[in-house]
Steps between C-alpha positions, in 0.01 A plus 500: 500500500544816282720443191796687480430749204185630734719581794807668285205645320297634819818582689643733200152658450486586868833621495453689212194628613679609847793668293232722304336606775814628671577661193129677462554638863842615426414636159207738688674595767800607294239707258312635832819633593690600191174705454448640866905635446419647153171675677714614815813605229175683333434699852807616578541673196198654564593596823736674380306703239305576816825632693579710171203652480496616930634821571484670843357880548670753733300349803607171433154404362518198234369552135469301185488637148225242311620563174801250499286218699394215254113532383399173691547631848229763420236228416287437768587109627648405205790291697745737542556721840735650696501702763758803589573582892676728722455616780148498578409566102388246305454502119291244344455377115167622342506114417371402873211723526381555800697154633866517678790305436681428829887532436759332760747750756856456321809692523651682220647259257321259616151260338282298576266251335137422620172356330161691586152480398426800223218641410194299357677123597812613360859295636744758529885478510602787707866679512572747754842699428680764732651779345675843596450793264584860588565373841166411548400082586224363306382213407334371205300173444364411191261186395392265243231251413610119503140405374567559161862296508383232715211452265781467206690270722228275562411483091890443514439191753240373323629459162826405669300194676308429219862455255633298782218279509525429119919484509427240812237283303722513186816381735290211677406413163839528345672309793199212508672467130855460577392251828263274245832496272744481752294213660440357193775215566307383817190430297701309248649259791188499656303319158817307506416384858136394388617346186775308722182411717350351251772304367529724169841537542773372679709818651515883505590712218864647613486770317399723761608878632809480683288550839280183476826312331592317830133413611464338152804339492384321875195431388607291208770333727249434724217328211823335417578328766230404659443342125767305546433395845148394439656296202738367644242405776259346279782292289666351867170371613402346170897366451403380904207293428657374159807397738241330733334273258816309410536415950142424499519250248767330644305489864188422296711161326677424877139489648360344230847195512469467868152456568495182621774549717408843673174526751200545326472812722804663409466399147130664473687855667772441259299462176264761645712796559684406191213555280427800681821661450487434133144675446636815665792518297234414188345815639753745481614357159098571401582847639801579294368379168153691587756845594726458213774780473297806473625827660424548884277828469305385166115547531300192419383488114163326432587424161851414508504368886224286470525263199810484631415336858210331320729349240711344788226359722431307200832383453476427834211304519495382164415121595122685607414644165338790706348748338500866634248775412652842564276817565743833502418845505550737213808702652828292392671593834435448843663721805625217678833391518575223225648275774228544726247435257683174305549404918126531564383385152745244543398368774105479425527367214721231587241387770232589208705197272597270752171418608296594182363162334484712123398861531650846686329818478705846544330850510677758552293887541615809648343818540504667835687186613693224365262153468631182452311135502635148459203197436559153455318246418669252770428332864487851658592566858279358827347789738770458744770493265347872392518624898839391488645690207360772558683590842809593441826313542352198490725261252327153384685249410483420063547129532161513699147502299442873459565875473765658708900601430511699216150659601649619788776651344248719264292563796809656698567721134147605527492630804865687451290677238166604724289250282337228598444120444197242518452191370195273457331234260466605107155545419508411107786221508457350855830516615729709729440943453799751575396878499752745572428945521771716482470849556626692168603859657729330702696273349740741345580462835765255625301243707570583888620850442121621425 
């Protein structure tokens, strides 16, 4: 989609562009015709130096003394003509030669305005008058050249077109300027919006133009509430399955008292989905301590993240003594979401130290995509186990021998993200392999909106 400064930009040039050539077309045909008047205002006085200068004999015959007519009628097709008729006489300009300039029939008082081809290509504007003198009807029509002011008035165009083109570039230019500045705010919130993305900062600046005021405002109202939804979540389920474990051991101590008296059936369903009850809940509060209290949009940080999640599997599984070898890439951040990740890491790794007998390698690479693999050094995982985690939905059971919850849960993030998921034996330790791809120019992307 086209940003916003290149359609204000495009639309202004285009309109500016539209406005200049009205105004070039106006401009020329006002100049065409101030100049056409000014020729014909030109004629007419000539005319009448012509009507001066006709006098009628006793027979009625017309005749013209030369010496008052201007110079340039004498010149033989230099641009100016006219022609003198009554009757059936007709007395032409030594200016046409041996050519004749056809004048319109008008009554006395009367004019009218034509355009002929002259002499040797020549455009001529041609005025017929009608006169009475000495009670004799003639009419006089005199002519000029255009060529000579149409070849002015095209210069005049020119230049005209070519100043208009530099005005318009310098205006584009000029108003490119004032959009970059006046849209200078919208870049600010929009490096705001990547640095809120990647959990640099925790809300929008609100010192904003009074036009973006209210967006800003909602959008921090919005971060902050959903902040303190997804808190609020994350504290009720962990104060939940603290709340459990107090009920559970109480059922745990009544199954435990009344064995002998309850049906060994009954007692084995009891005890059973007592103790699985109480790993779940063990889950979630593995979950919360893995999550901490970070904020909801934070990217995940390789080298503040990860000792951290490290630190606590230890703590964790501190009666194992396990020791983890971590492989990261040089970049300290990663374009994932930081719960995502510590969900995903989580999850792996806990497998990785539940069933790891004293080592857990983590390497971590990204380049065109995001690489992650988890090695043990444990049992591994039979072939059919394998089949079965890797189709999805399928939830086994952790009190059984074997892979399965919390791999499924990292296998469902995966493929929210477009990555993908395999598992398999560990060549150099033996035990169980996790390798997970996820692809990098798309996880700015929330997962299931890509």
């Amino acid at each position: 989609m086209r940003s916003l400064q290149s359609k204000l930009g495009s639309g202004l040039a285009l309109t500016l562009f539209a406005v200049f050539s009205v105004l070039w077309l106006l401009v020329s045909f006002s100049i065409q015709y101030l100049a056409e008047d000014y020729i014909a205002s030109r004629l007419g006085h000539d005319a009448e130096m012509l009507l001066s200068a006709v006098h009628f004999d006793n027979p009625g015959n017309p005749n013209l003394n030369d010496t008052t007519i201007d110079p340039v009628y004498g010149k033989p097709f230099s641009g100016h003509y006219y022609a003198i008729t009554s009757g059936n006489k007709v007395m032409s300009s030594r200016s046409l030669w041996d050519q004749r300039l056809s004048g319109a029939l008008v009554k006395p008082g009367e004019h009218v305005r034509d355009y002929q081809d002259g002499p040797e290509s020549q455009s001529l504007l041609v005025i017929s008058y009608g006169f009475i003198k000495q009670d004799h009807s003639l009419i006089i029509t005199v002519a000029e050249d255009m060529n000579p002011v149409k070849g002015s008035i095209r210069q005049f165009q020119f230049r005209f077109a070519i100043a208009a083109a530099v005005m318009l570039a310098l205006l584009v230019m000029l108003q490119v300027l004032i959009l970059r500045n006046g849209l200078g705010p919208l870049s600010v919130i929009r490096g705001e919006l990547k640095s809120l993305q990647q959990g640099e900062s925790t809300h929008l600046d609100a010192d904003a133009p009074a036009e973006l005021r209210p967006l800003v405002n909602e959008i921090n109202h919005l971060l902050q509430v959903t902040e303190q939804r997804l808190r609020r979540s994350r504290d009720s389920l962990g104060d939940l399955a603290h709340s459990i474990k107090r009920p559970l051991t109480i059922l745990q101590q009544l199954t435990d008292k009344n064995r002998d008296v309850l049906p060994v059936d009954i007692n084995e369903v009891l005890a059973r989905q007592v103790v699985e009850i109480s790993r779940l809940t063990d889950r979630i509060l593995k979950r919360a301590r893995i999550a901490g209290h970070g904020h909801s949009s934070a990217r995940f940080s390789f080298s503040r993240d990860m000792p951290q999640l490290i630190e606590t599997l230890d703590m964790m599984y501190s009666e194992k003594s396990v020791v983890t070898q971590v492989e990261l890439p040089e970049a300290a951040n990663c374009p994932i979401d930081r719960e995502d990740m510590l969900e995903l890491l989580g999850n792996l790794l806990d497998n990785a130290y539940k069933w790891a007998s004293r080592k857990v390698v983590l390497r971590i690479s990204m380049n065109a995509e995001l690489a992650v693999c988890v090695e043990d050094d444990g049992p591994g995982a039979d072939p059919d186990q394998l089949e079965q985690l890797d189709k999805r939905g399928v939830r086994l059971d952790e009190t059984k021998q074997g892979y399965g919850f919390g791999l499924s849960i990292a296998s469902d993030l995966v493929r929210e993200y477009g990555g993908t998921l395999s598992f398999g034996r560990s060549v150099k330790l033996g035990g169980f392999r996790i390798d997970v791809t996820l692809p990098v120019d798309e996880v700015f992307t929330d997962p299931g909106n890509g």
